[in-house]
C-alpha positions in Angstrom: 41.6 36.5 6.3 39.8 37.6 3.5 36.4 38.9 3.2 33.9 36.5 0.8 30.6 39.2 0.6 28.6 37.6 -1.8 25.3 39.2 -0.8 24.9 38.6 3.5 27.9 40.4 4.6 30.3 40.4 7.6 31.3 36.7 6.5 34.2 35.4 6.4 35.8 31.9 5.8 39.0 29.8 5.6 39.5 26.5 5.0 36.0 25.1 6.0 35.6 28.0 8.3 33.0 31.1 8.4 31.8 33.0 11.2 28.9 35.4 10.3 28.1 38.3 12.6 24.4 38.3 13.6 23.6 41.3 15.9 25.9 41.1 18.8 26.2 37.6 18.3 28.6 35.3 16.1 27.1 32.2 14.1 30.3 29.8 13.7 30.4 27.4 11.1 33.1 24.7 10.5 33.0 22.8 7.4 34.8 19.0 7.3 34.3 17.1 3.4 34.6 13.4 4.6 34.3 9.9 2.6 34.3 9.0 -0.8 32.1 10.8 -2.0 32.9 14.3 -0.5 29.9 14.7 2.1 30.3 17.8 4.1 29.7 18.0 7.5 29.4 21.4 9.3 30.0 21.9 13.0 27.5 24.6 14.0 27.6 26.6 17.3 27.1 30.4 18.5 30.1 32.3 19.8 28.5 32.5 23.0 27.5 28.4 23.4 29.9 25.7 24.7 27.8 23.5 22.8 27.7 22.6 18.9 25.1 20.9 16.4 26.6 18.4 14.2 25.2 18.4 10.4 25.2 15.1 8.6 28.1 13.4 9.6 28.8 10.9 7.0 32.1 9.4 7.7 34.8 9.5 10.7 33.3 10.0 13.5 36.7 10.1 15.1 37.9 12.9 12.7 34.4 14.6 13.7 34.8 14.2 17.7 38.4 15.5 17.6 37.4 18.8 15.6 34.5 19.0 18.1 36.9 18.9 20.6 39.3 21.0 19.5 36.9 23.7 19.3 36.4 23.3 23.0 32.6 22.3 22.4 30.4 19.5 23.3 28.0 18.1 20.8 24.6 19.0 21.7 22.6 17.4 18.3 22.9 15.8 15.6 21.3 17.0 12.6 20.3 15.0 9.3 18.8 16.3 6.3 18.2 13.2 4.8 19.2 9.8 5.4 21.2 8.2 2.5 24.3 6.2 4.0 26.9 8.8 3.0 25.2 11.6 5.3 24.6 9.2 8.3 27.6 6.7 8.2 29.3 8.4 11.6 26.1 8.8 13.5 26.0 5.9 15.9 29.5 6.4 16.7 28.9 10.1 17.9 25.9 9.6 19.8 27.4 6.9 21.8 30.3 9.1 22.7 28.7 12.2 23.3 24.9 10.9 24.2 23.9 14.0 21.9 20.4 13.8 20.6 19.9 12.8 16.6 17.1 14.4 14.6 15.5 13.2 11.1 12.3 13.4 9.4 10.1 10.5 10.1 9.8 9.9 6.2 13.2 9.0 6.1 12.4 5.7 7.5 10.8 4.5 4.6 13.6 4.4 2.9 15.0 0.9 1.8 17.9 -0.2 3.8 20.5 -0.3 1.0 20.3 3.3 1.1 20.7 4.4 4.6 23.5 1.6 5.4 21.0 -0.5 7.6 18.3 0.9 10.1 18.6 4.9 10.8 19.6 5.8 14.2 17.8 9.4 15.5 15.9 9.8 18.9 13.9 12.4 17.8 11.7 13.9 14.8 11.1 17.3 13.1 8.8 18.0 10.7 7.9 21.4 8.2 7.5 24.2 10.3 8.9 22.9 13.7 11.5 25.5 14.8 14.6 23.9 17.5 16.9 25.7 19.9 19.5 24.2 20.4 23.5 25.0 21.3 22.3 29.1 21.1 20.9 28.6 17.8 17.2 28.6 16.4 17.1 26.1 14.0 13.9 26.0 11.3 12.7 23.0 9.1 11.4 23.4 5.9 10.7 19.8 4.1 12.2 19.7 0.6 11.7 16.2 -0.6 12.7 15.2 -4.1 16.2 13.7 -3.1 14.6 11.3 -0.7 11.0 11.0 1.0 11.8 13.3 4.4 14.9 15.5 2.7 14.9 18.8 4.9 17.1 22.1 4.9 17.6 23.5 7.6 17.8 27.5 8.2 19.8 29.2 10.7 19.5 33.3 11.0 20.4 33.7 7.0 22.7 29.9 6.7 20.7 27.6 4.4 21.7 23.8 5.0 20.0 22.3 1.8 21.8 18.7 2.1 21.1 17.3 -1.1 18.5 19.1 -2.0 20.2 22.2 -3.8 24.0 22.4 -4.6 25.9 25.3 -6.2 24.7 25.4 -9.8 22.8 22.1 -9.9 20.3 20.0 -7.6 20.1 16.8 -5.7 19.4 13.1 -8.6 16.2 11.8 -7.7 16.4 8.2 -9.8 17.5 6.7 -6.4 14.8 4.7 -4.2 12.7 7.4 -2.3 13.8 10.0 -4.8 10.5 11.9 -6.9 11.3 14.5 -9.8 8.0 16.0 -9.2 8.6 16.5 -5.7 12.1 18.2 -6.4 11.0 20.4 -8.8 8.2 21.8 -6.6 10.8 21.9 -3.3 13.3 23.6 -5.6 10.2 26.4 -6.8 9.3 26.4 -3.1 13.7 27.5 -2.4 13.3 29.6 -5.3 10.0 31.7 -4.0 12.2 32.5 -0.6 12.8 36.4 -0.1 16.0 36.3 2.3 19.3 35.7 0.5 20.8 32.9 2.3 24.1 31.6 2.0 23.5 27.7 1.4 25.7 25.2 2.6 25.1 22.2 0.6 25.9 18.4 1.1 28.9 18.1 -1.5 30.6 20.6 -3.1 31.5 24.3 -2.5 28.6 26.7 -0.3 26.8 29.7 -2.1 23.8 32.0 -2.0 20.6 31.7 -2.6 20.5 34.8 -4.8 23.8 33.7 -7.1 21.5 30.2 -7.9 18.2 31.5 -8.4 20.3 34.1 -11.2 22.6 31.2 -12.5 21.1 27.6 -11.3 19.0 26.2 -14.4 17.4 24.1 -11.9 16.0 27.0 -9.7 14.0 29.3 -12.8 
């Protein structure tokens, strides 16, 4: 496999796949772009955990659940960073299998029910600043709303999981219900203002690093 060292090192990837070398440890990553509108979905775990967080998964749940299993891992969490129906559509599905835990922001619920596909399903909250551990991972919430009310990324060792928030050379829309220009452009200076280079895996479209967009991104100077 080829090495991809644009800025964090020790990554490598292949076909939705990148394990990044933390320490003595290995931050696994698998990548799955489900539905109509090409949501991805990332399968996180440590090398040393039997169990896995699921990010947004959006569409089959079946397809989801196989790959989990494949893997040889159980699902420990589900993960959203916002709530619009295309991030969420295999949630309910998963969590009945697997009787995972789902977390959202609270803020989320606001949202009208045309955009999240009826009433979200999640057990449990996070909020800015509340820091997880879950399937070997530390998992850190910074609220970025602009997208939607409760949008979140996520931050695991130097992995950014900015759902809609920030993509590869552009940024979420924020003319849907929920969505606030103002509040994107001050989550996007707050993404901007961060000191680690993080690779970002977004919620469509192809990952990159925080470094690359605040050089390249209009959206992010």
């Amino acid at each position: 496999d080829a090495q991809e060292s644009r800025g964090l090192g020790d990554v490598y990837k292949r076909q939705g796949y990148a394990q990044k070398k933390i320490g003595d440890r290995m931050l696994n990553i698998h990548t799955l772009t489900l539905g109509a509108y090409g949501t991805n979905c990332y399968i996180v775990h440590d090398s040393a955990s039997k169990t896995c967080c699921v990010i947004d998964p959006g569409y089959t749940p079946e397809k989801i659940l196989n790959e989990v299993t494949a893997l040889g891992l159980t699902v420990e969490a589900i993960l959203l960073t916002h709530g619009h129906f295309d991030h969420v559509g295999g949630v309910k599905e998963i969590a009945a299998e697997t009787g995972c835990d789902v977390y959202l922001c609270a803020d989320e619920l606001t949202m009208p029910p045309q955009m999240t596909a009826g009433p979200l399903y999640y057990t449990k909250t996070y909020d800015e600043g509340d820091t997880l551990h879950l399937a070997g991972l530390t998992i850190s919430i910074i609220r970025t709303p602009g997208h939607t009310p409760g949008s979140v990324c996520l931050l695991i060792d130097d992995a950014m999981f900015s759902g809609d928030t920030l993509f590869a050379g552009s940024c979420g829309r924020t003319d849907l219900p929920g969505g606030s220009d103002a509040a994107m452009r001050a989550s996007l200076r707050r993404l901007a203002g961060l000191s680690t280079d993080y690779r970002v895996y977004p919620g469509h479209g192809m990952d990159t690093t925080l470094a690359e967009e605040k050089r390249y991104n209009p959206y992010l100077r």
